[in-house]
N, C-alpha and C positions, 0 to 999 in steps of 0.2 A: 225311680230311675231317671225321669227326665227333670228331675230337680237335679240331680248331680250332674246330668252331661249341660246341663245351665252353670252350676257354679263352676265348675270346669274349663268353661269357654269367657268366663268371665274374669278369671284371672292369668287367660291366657295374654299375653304381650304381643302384638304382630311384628312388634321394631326386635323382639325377642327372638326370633327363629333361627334356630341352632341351621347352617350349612355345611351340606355334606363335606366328610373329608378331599373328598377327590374335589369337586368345588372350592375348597380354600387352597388344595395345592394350585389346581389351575390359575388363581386370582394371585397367590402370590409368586408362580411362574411369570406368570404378565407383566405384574411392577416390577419384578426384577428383569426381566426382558427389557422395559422402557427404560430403564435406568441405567443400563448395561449398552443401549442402542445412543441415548442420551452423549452420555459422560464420552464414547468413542467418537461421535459427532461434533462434539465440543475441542475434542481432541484433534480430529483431523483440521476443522476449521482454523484454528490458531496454529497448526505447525504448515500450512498452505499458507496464511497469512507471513507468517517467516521465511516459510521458501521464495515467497515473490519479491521479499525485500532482497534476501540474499541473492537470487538472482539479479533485480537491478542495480544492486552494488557490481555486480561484476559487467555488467552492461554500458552504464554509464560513463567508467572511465575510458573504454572503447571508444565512447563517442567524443570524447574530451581530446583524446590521440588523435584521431580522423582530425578533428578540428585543430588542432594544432599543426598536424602535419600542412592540412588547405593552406591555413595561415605564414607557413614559413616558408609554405612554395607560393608565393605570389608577392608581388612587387609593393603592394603597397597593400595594408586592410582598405581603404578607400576602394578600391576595383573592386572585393567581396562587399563592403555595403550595395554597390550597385545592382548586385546580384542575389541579390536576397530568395529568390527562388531556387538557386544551385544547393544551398542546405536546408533549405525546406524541403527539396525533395529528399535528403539524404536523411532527414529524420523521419519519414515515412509517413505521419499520422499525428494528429489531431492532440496527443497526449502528452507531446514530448516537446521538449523547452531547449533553446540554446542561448546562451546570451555569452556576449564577449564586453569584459567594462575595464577602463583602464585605471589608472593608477589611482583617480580623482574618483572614482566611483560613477563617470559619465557612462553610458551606453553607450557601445561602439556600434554593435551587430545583436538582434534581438529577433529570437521564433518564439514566441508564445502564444500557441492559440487556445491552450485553457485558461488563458488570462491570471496566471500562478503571478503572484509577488513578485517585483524585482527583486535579484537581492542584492547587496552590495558586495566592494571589492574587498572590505574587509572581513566578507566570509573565508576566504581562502589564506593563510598564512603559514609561510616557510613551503616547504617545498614537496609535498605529497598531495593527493587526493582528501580532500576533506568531506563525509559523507553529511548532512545534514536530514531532517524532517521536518514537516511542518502543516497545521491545518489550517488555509485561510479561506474557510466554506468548502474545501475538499481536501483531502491530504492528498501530499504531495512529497518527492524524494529527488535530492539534490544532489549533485558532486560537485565541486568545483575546485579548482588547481589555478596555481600561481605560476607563471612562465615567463617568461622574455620573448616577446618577437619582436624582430628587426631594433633590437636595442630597447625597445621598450618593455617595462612590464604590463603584463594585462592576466586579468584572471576570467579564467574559462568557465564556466557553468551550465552546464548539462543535468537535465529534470525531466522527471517521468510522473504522470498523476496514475494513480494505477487503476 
């Protein structure tokens, strides 16, 4: 008898051992848990990544109006470069970009304190809001608009780093 419970133990397999049923439901309750916890996590992050774009789509041309309106009530843009802190405060924070460039692509009036790209005047053409993106070591989201003040053209540009 102790010759067979030797051969017995000798072709037993340890990588071999059969696990209970309820043991294999638990185990694949779990991975289907993680995958199921996964795939919704994945999901919320990418449709939050859209809601913040669409949100600053609607944000931005806001600020591009504000700024337009400043511009058409005041006598000269000269008088708002000298004031460069009147729209620095009105953009609140550190994230947010204004630039006004005229016809030539020169910088009129310029907020940038994440240091985002200039961009030029021939981003904006014809007469709506043109959305733009861009990663230069950060992403970054632009609006900018082509207008007239005081007879001249200049194009507005409003940017958010998110």
């Amino acid at each position: 008898m102790l010759v067979c419970f030797h051969i017995a133990a000798i072709n037993e397999d340890p990588f071999q051992m059969r696990l209970s049923l309820s043991l294999r439901l638990a185990l694949m309750f779990a991975l289907l848990s993680l995958v199921t916890a996964s795939a919704i996590g994945f999901y919320l992050y990418h449709s939050l990544g859209k809601e913040l774009v669409r949100r600053d789509d609607q944000t931005l041309p806001g600020r591009l109006e504000r700024m337009e309106s400043l511009l058409n009530n005041t006598a000269s843009i000269d008088v708002l470069r000298q004031q460069p802190q009147l729209y620095a405060n009105m953009l609140g924070n550190t994230d947010n970009v204004l630039s006004v460039l005229n016809s030539d692509g020169d910088v009129l009036i310029e907020i940038n304190p994440p240091g985002l790209p200039v961009p030029t005047a021939s981003l904006a053409t014809g007469t709506g809001v043109i959305f733009s993106s861009g990663e230069a070591g950060q992403p970054y989201r632009l609006a900018s608009y082509l207008t007239r003040i005081h007879q001249r053209p200049l194009t507005l540009v409003a940017g958010k780093k998110p």
